[in-house]
C-alpha positions in Angstrom: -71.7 26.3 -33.0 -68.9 25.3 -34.8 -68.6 28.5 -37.1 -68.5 30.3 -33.7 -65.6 28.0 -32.5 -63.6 28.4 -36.3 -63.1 31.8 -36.0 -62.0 32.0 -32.5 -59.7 29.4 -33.3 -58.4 31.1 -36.4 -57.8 34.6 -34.4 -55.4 32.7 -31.5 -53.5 31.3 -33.9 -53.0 35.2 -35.6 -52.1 36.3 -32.0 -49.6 39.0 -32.4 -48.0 38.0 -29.3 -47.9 33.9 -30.8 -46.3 35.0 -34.0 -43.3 37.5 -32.0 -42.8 34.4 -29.4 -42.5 31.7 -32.3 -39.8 34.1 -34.3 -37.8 34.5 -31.3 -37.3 30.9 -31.0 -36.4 30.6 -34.4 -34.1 33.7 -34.7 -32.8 32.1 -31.0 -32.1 28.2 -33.0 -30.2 29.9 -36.4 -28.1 32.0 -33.8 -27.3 28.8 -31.8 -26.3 27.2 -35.3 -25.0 29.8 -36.5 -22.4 30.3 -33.7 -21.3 26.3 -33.8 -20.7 26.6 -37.2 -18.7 29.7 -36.5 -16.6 28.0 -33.6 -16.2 24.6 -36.5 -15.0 26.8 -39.3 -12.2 28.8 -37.2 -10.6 25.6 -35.1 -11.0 23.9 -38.8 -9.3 26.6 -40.6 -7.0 28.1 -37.4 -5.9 23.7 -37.2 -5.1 22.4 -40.8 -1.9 23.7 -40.6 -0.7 22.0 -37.6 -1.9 18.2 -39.2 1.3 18.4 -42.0 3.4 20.3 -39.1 7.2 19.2 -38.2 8.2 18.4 -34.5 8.9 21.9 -34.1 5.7 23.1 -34.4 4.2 20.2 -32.5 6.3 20.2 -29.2 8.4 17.2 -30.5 6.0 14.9 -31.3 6.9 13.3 -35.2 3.3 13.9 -36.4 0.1 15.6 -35.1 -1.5 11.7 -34.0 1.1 11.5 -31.6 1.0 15.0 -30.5 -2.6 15.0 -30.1 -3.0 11.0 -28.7 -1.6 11.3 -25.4 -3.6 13.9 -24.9 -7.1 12.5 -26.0 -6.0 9.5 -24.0 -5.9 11.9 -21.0 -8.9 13.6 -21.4 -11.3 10.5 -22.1 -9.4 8.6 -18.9 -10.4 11.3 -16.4 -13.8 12.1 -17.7 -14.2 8.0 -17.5 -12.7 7.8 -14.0 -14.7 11.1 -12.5 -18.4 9.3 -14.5 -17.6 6.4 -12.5 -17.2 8.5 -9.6 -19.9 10.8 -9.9 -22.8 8.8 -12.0 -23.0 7.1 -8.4 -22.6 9.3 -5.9 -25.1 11.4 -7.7 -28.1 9.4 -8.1 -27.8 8.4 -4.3 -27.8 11.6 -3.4 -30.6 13.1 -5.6 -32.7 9.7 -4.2 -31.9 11.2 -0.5 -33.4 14.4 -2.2 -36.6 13.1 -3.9 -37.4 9.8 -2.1 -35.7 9.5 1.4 -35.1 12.6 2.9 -37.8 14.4 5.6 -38.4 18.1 3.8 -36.6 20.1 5.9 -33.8 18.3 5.8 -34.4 17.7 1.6 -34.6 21.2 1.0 -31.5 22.5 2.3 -29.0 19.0 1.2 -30.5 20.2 -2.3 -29.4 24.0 -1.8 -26.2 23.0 -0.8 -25.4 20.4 -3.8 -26.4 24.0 -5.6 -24.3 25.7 -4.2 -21.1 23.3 -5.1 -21.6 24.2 -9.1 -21.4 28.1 -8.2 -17.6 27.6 -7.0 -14.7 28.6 -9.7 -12.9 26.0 -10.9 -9.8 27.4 -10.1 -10.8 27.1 -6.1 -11.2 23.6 -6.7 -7.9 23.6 -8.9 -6.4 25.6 -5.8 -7.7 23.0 -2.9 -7.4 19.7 -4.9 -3.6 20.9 -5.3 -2.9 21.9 -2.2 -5.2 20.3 0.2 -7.0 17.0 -0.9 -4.2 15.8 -3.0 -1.8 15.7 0.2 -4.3 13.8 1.9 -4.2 11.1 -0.6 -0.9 10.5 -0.4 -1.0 7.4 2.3 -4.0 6.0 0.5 -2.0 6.4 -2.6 0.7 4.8 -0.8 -1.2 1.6 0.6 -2.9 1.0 -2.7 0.8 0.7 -4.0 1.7 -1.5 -1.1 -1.6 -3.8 -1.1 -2.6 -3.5 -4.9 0.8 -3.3 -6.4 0.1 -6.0 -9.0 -2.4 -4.3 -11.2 -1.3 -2.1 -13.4 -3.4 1.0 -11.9 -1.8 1.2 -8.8 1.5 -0.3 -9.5 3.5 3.1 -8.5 6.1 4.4 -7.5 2.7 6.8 -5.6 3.6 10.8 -5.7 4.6 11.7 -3.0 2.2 14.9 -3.7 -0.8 13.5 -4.5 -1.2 15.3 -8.1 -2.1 12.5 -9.9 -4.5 11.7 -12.9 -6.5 9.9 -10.1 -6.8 13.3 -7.8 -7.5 14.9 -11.0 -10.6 12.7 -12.0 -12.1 12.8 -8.5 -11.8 16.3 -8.6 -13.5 16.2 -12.0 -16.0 13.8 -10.1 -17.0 16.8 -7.5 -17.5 19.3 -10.1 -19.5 17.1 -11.8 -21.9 16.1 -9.2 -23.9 19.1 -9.3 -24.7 18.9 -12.8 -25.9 15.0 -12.5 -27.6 15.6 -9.4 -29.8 18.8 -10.0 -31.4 17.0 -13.0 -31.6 14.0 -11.7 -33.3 15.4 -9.1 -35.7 17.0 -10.6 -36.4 13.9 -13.1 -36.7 11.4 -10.5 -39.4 14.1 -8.9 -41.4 14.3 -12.4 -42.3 11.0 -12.1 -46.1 10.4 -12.3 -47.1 9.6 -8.3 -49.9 6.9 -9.6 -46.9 4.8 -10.3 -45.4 5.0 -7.5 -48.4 4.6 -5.2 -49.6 2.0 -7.4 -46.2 -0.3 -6.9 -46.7 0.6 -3.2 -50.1 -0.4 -3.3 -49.1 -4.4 -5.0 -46.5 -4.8 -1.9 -43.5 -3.1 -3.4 -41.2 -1.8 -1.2 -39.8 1.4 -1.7 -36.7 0.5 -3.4 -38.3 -1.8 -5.8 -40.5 1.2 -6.3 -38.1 3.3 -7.1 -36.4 0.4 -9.3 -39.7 -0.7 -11.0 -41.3 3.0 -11.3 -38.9 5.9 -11.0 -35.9 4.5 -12.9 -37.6 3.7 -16.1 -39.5 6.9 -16.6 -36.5 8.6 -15.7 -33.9 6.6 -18.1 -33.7 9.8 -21.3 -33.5 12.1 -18.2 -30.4 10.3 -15.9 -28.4 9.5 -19.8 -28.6 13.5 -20.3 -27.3 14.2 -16.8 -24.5 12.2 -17.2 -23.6 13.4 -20.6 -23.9 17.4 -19.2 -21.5 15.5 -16.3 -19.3 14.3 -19.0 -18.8 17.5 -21.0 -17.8 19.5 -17.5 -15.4 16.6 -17.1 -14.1 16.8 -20.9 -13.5 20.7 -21.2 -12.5 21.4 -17.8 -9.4 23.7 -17.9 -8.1 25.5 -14.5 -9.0 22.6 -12.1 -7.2 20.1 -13.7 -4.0 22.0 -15.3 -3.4 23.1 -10.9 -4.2 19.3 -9.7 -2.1 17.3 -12.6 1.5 17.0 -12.8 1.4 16.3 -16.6 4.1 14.1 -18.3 2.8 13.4 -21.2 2.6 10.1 -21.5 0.5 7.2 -22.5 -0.1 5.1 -18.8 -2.7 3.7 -16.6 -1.2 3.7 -13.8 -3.5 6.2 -11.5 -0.8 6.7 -8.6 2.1 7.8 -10.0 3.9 11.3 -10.8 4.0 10.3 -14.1 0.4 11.1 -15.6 -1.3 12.0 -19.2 -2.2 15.6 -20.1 -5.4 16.6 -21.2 -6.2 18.7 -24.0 -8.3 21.8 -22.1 -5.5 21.9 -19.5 -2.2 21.7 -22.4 -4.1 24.3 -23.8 -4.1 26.5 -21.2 -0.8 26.0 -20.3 1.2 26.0 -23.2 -1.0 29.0 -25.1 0.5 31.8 -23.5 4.1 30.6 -24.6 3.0 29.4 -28.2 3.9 31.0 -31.2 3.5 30.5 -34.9 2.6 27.0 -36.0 2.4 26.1 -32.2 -0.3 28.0 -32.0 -1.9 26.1 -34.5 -1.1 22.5 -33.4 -3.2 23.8 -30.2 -6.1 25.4 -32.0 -6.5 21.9 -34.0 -6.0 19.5 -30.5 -9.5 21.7 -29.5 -11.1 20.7 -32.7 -9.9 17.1 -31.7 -12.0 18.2 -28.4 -14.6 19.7 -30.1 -15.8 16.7 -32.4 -15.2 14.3 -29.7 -17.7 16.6 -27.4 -20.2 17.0 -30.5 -19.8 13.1 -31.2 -20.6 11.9 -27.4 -23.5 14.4 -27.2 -24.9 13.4 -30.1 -24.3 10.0 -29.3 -26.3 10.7 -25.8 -29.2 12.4 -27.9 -29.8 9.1 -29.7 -29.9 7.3 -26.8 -32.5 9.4 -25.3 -34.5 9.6 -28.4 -34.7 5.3 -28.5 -35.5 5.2 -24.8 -38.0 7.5 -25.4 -39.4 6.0 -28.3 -39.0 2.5 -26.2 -40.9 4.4 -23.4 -43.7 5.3 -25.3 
C-alpha cells in the first residue's frame, strides 16, 4: 500500500502543469522586484543632484529640507485627516454589508461602494473644487466663529472652500472604497462557529462582532487602511484641483492659506520645470517613495505580529 501511494505522490509533484504554474510565480516575484528596484535607482540617481542644489533650482527654498518639508508635512496631514475620516466611515459601512444589512439591500449598497473607486480622480478633483468645497464654506465659517480658539479652525475660513480640510475629505471618499471592499470581505471570512457560538453564550450581536469578528479580522482591517493610506499619499489630480497651495507649514484646516503636497507640486510645477528643477522634483518623489515603502512595511509587520498573536 504505501509503495502504491509513493509513486503517485512522486508523479503530482512532477506535474508538468505544477512545475510551469510555480515558475510563473517566480518569474512574476523577480519582475515585481525587479521593477521597484528600477523605480529606486532612477528617483535615486534622477534626485542627488537636487540635495546640494541652490534656491534656484529649489523654487527658493535655501536647502532641499526646506524645500521638501512643507511638503511632506502636507502630504502626511491629509492622508492623517482623510484615515480619520475614512477608517470610520468604512468599517460601519462594510458591517451594514456583512452583518446588518437584509441581502437585497446588502448586495447592491456593496455594488455601489464599488462603483465609487471606478470614478477618475480628476471628477472628484473637478466636483470637490467646484461643488463640495462651496458648500463648506458656512460650516467653515461657523467652525471659525464657534471654534476660533484652537489652532485648527482659527481662520480667517476661505471664502472658497479649497482648503487642506476639503482636500483630506476628498481624500477620505476616495479612500473608502479601498477600506471598505476588504474589509468587507474580511469581516465575511470569519469562521460562522464563532459567531454562532458568541450568540449561543448570550452575546448580542455587537459584542459578537466585537468579541468574534474584530479579532480574526485585525491583519485584514490594518492592510485596508494601509491600501487607504497609500491612495491618500500619492493622490495627484484630486488634490492639486481641490487645494489652494501656499506652501506653508500650518494647521489651521480653514484657511486659504494651506500646505502642498508632494504628488500634487509634482504635477503642477513638472510641466514648467527645467534643469536642476527638474531634479529637486524627481528627488521630493523619492522622499514619497521611501516614506510609502517605510509605512507599508511598517503595516506588514504589524500584520505579521497580529497574526503570529492570532495563532
Amino acid at each position: 500500500m504505501a509503495s502504491s501511494v509513493a509513486p503517485t505522490r512522486s508523479r503530482a509533484k512532477q506535474r508538468a502543469g505544477d512545475r510551469i504554474f510555480a515558475g510563473a510565480t517566480r518569474v512574476a516575484g523577480v519582475i515585481i522586484l525587479v521593477a521597484l528596484a528600477g523605480v529606486a535607482v532612477f528617483l535615486t540617481v534622477e534626485g542627488f543632484p537636487a540635495f546640494g542644489a541652490d534656491s534656484t533650482a529649489l523654487f527658493g527654498a535655501s536647502s532641499f529640507v526646506g524645500f521638501v518639508w512643507p511638503l511632506l508635512f502636507g502630504t502626511l496631514l491629509a492622508a492623517f485627516l482623510a484615515l480619520l475620516i475614512a477608517t470610520p466611515l468604512s468599517l460601519g459601512v462594510a458591517l451594514v454589508i456583512s452583518h446588518y444589512a437584509p441581502r437585497k439591500l446588502a448586495r447592491p449598497v456593496g455594488y455601489a461602494v464599488d462603483l465609487l473607486a471606478a470614478v477618475p480622480s480628476v471628477v472628484y478633483g473637478l466636483w470637490g473644487s467646484a461643488y463640495f468645497g462651496t458648500k463648506l464654506v458656512p460650516i467653515y465659517e461657523w467652525l471659525e466663529a464657534h471654534l476660533g480658539f484652537l489652532p485648527f479652525f482659527k481662520g480667517p475660513a476661505s471664502a472658497t472652500g479649497r482648503t487642506i480640510l476639503t482636500a483630506a475629505i476628498v481624500l477620505a471618499i476616495m479612500a473608502i472604497p479601498i477600506i471598505t471592499a476588504i474589509t468587507r470581505e474580511v469581516f465575511l471570512q470569519t469562521p460562522k462557529l464563532h459567531e454562532e457560538a458568541a450568540l449561543a453564550l448570550g452575546a448580542t450581536r455587537w459584542e459578537m462582532i466585537r468579541m468574534a469578528v474584530f479579532p480574526y479580522a485585525r491583519s485584514g482591517i490594518v492592510s485596508a487602511v494601509m491600501l487607504g493610506l497609500g491612495r491618500a499619499l500619492g493622490e495627484t489630480m484630486a488634490v492639486a484641483m481641490v487645494l489652494s497651495a501656499s506652501g506653508v507649514i500650518t494647521f489651521n484646516l480653514i484657511s486659504s492659506t494651506n500646505p502642498s503636497t508632494i504628488a500634487a507640486n509634482i504635477a503642477l510645477q513638472f510641466p514648467e520645470a527645467t534643469g536642476l528643477k527638474v531634479n529637486a522634483l524627481i528627488a521630493s518623489g523619492l522622499v514619497l517613495f521611501v516614506i510609502t515603502f517605510a509605512v507599508n512595511f511598517a503595516a506588514r509587520a504589524i500584520v505579521a505580529r497580529a497574526e503570529k498573536a492570532h495563532q
